[in-house]
N, C-alpha and C positions, 0 to 999 in steps of 0.2 A: 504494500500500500504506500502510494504517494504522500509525499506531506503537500495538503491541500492548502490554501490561501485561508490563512484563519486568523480571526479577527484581534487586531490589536490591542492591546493591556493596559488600564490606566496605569500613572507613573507610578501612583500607591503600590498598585499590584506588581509590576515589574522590578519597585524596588524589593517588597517583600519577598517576590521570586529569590531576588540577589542574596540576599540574608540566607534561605536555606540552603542555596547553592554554596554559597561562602562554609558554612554547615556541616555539607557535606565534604566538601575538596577538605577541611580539616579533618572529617573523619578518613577520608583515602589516604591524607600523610601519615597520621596517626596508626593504620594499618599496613604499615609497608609500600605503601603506595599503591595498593588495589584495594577494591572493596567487592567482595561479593554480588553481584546486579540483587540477588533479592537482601542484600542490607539497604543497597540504592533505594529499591524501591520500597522499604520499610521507611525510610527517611521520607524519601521524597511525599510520602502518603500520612505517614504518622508523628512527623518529630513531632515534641509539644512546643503547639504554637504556634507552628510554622506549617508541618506538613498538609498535603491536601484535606486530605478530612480532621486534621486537629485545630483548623485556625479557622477563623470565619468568613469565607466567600460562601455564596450559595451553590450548592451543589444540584440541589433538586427539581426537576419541572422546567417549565419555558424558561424562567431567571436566570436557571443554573448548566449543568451544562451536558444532561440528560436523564434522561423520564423515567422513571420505576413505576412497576405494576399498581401500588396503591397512591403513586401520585394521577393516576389519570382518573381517578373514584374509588368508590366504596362498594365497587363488584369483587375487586380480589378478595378485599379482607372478609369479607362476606362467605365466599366459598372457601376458605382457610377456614375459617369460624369454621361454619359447617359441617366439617371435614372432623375437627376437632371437638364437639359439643360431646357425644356419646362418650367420649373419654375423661371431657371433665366431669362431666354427671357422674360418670363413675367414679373417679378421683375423690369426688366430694369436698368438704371441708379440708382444706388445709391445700390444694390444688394450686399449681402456679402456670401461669402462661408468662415464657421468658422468650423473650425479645433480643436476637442479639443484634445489635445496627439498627436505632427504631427510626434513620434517618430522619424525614422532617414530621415525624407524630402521624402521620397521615393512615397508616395501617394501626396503631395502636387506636386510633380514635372510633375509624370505623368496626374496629374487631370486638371494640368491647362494647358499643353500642349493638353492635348484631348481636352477639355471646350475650346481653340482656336483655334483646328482645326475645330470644328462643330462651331462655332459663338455663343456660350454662355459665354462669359466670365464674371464671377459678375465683381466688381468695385472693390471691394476686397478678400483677402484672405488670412483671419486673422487665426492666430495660438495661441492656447492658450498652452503656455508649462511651468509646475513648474521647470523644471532643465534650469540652468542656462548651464548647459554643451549640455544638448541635442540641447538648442535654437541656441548655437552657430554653432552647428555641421547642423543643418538644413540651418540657415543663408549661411554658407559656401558652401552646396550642392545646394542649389538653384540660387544663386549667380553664380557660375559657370555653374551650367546647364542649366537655362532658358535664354533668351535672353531680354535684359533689360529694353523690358517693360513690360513682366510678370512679371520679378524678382520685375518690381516695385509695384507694385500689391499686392504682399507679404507685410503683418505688424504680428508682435508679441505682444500678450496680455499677461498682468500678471491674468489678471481673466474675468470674463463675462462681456459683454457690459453694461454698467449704462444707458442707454439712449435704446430706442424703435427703432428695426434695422427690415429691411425685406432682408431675404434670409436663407439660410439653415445652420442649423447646423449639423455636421457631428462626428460619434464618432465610433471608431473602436478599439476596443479590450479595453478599458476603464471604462466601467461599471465594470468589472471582479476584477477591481483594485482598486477597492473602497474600506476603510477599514469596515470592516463588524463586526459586533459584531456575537457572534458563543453563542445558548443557548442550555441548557441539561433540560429533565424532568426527577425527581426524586421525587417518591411518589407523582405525577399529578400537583407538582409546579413546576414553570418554573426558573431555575436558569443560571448565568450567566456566560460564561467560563472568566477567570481572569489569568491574570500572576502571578507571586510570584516566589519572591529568593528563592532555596534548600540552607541546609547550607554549600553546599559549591559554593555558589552563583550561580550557574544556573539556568536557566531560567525552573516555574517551573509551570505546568497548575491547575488550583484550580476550581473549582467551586462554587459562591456565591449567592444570592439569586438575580434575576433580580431588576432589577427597573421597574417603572411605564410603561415606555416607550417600552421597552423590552417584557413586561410582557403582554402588551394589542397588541404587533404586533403577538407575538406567537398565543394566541386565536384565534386574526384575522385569521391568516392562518389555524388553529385546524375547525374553524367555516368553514370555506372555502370547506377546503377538506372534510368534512364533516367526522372526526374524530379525537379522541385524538390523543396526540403521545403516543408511547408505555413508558414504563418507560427503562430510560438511552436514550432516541434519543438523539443524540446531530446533529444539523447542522448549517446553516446558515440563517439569514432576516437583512433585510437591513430597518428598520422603518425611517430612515433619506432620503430615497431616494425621495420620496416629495419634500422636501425642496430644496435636490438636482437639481430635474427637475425644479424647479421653477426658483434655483438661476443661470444654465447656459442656460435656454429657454425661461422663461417668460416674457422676455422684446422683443420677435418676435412679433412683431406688424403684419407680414405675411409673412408666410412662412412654412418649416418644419423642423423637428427633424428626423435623421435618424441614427441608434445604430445598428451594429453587433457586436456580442460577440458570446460567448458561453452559453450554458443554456439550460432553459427547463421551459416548461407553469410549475405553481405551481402541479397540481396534480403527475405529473414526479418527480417535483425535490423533492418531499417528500414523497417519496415511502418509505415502510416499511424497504424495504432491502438496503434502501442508510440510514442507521441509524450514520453513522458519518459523514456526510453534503458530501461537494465539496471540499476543501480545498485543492488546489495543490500546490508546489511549484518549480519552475524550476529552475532549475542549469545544465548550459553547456549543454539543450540539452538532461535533465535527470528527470524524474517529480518523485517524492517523497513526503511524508505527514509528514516534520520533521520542522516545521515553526521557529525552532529554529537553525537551521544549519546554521553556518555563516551570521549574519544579515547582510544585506547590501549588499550583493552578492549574493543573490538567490531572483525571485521572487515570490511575494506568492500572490495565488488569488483564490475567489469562480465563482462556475457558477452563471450565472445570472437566478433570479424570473422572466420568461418576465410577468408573469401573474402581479404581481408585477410593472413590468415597465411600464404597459398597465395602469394601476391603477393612477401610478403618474403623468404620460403623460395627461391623460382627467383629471387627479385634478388638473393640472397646465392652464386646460382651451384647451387644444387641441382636437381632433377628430383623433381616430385612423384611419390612413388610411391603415395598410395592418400588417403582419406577416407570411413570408415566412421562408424557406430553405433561407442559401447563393446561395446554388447551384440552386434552382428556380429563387432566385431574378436575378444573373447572364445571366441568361438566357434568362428570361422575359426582360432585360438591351442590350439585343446588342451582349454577347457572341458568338451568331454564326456571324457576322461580324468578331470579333476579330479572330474567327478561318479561314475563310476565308482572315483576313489579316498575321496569321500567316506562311499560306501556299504560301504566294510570297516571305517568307524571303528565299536569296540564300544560304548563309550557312545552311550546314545542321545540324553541333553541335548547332547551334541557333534555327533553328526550331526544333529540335527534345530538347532543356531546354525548349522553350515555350511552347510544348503541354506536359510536363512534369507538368510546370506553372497551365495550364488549369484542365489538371486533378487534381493535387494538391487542388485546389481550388473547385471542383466541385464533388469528388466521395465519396460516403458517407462514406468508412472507412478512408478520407483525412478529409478536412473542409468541405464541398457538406454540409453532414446533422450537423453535430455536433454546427457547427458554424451556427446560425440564426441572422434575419434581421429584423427591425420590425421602421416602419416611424409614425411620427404623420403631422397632418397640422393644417396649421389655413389661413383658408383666399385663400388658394388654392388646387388643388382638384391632389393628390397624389397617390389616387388608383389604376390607373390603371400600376401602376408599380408595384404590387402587384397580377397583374392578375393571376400567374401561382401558385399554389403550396398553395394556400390560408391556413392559418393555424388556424385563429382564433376561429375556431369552438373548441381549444383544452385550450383554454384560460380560 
């Protein structure tokens, strides 16, 4: 992908850029003079303060600088709800819906307005958010929009629960934004892509010989697909994602785990002809492959391995219970309800953004295929939300 003509930076923003860049180039000296690309893109996404999602530019909807499933309305979280009601009923008292990324409040609002209109409401509905700006900006919309004994309902987490909780955990568009190590095959070894200053300090891509860790998750997937890579593949694996699931799931005493993103079972996303991985990065509204463009104001992220996710999920001790389409899962949740309550709204510029909404979310050149869903359980029986569109045969 080309880097496209994209729109210019106030000075504010451009100088903030400079700060994190300056940031980083001292974290590369500081490291020998290379840095990791997923430390890069840890920084560039997370410093505090600075990084893309820890400082406050707007990230979400027309402002920002692209669109999530619960910012185009209150269909997603509606058939999320859905999906999830018979398990918190079952749960009962003491029940948590945990949020991790609640972005700009927008699914938290609607989910727990639907979750009490049908009588499922957990006991809480905890939010795990790293930006201190975003948390506020949520606090503020929910605060205002719910009436104040859902709003109380609402808590804010700095990290995963320490203590054994039963209810669901929920992650939407999050996996994608992990920072990911990015590896190259040259002459059948696996090497590691790295930052490095040019000499005239620019951020500049290297490649160096993998580590242990790198080097045994490659093969894994080589063994997998059941081929090398060609010489020069470069893409993405995520080998920390394990630990990951462990450290935001494993203390579900009962419950489940439910992830939409973007991606592709393993044998897709490492197709011959995607020989320089996933690697997008958004600004304004504009997707390009230049992860060096303005740090701090663009975001950058890979598709998600579900093959992969499947893997970490039953190694954290769960039971996969499905892998659909978004647009299966939606459907299989309640969708035609919500179309059927779209059609009694009396404005017509409003019903005609909502089925705008539903398409959006459901046709395959929209989110429908591209964006997938994929739930684990433990302890309660999740499948049959899974019913339509079944995918795991591709896993």
């Amino acid at each position: 992908m080309s880097l496209p003509a994209l729109p210019e930076p106030s000075a504010e923003a451009r100088a903030h850029s400079q700060r994190l860049s300056e940031l980083i180039r001292g974290q590369i000296r500081a490291s020998g003079g290379a840095l990791p690309f997923s430390r890069y893109m840890e920084f560039a996404l997370y410093a505090p303060g600075l990084g893309y999602y820890s400082a406050g530019a707007r990230k979400f909807g027309a402002d920002g600088d692209f669109v999530t499933a619960p910012e185009l309305g209150p269909s997603f979280a509606q058939c999320i709800s859905e999906s999830v009601a018979p398990l918190l009923r079952q749960l009962g008292e003491g029940s948590v819906f945990f949020e991790l990324g609640g972005g700009s409040g927008a699914f938290a609002e609607a989910a727990l307005r639907h979750l009490a209109e049908i009588d499922a409401l957990p006991s809480r509905y905890e939010l795990l958010e790293p930006s201190a700006d975003l948390r506020e900006r949520q606090r503020e919309r929910l605060q205002s929009a719910l009436p104040p004994d859902l709003f109380a309902r609402c808590h804010w987490r700095d990290g995963p629960p320490e203590q054994p909780w039963r209810g669901v955990l929920f992650a939407n568009e999050v996996l994608d934004a992990l920072p990911t190590p990015r590896f190259v095959v040259h002459d059948g070894e696996v090497f590691e892509e790295t930052v490095v200053l040019a000499a005239d300090d620019s951020f500049l891509r290297v490649d160096q010989p993998a580590d242990a860790l790198l080097h045994s998750a490659v093969r894994h997937v080589e063994r997998d697909v059941e081929a090398p890579f060609a010489e020069g593949y470069r893409s993405e694996v995520l080998p920390q994602l394990p630990y990951w699931i462990q450290a935001v799931g494993g203390l579900i005493a009962e419950g489940a785990m439910l992830f939409v993103d973007y991606g592709y079972p393993r044998r897709e996303y490492y197709l011959p002809e995607r020989r320089d991985g996933t690697l997008v990065c958004h600004y304004r509204h504009r997707a390009h492959n230049d992860p060096f463009f303005l740090p701090g104001l663009q975001d950058l992220t890979a598709f998600v391995d579900f093959t992969a996710l499947a893997e970490a999920g039953v190694h954290a001790g769960f039971e996969l219970a499905g892998y659909c389409s978004q647009a299966s899962f939606l459907i299989g949740n309640g969708l035609a309800s919500r179309l059927e309550a779209i059609e009694t709204v009396g404005d017509e510029v409003e019903r005609y953004r909502r089925h705008q909404e539903v398409k959006r979310l459901t046709l395959p050149g929209e989110m429908g295929e591209r964006f997938q869903v994929m739930g684990f359980q433990r302890g309660v029986d999740l499948r049959e939300r899974f019913r339509l569109g079944d995918l795991t045969r591709r896993l």
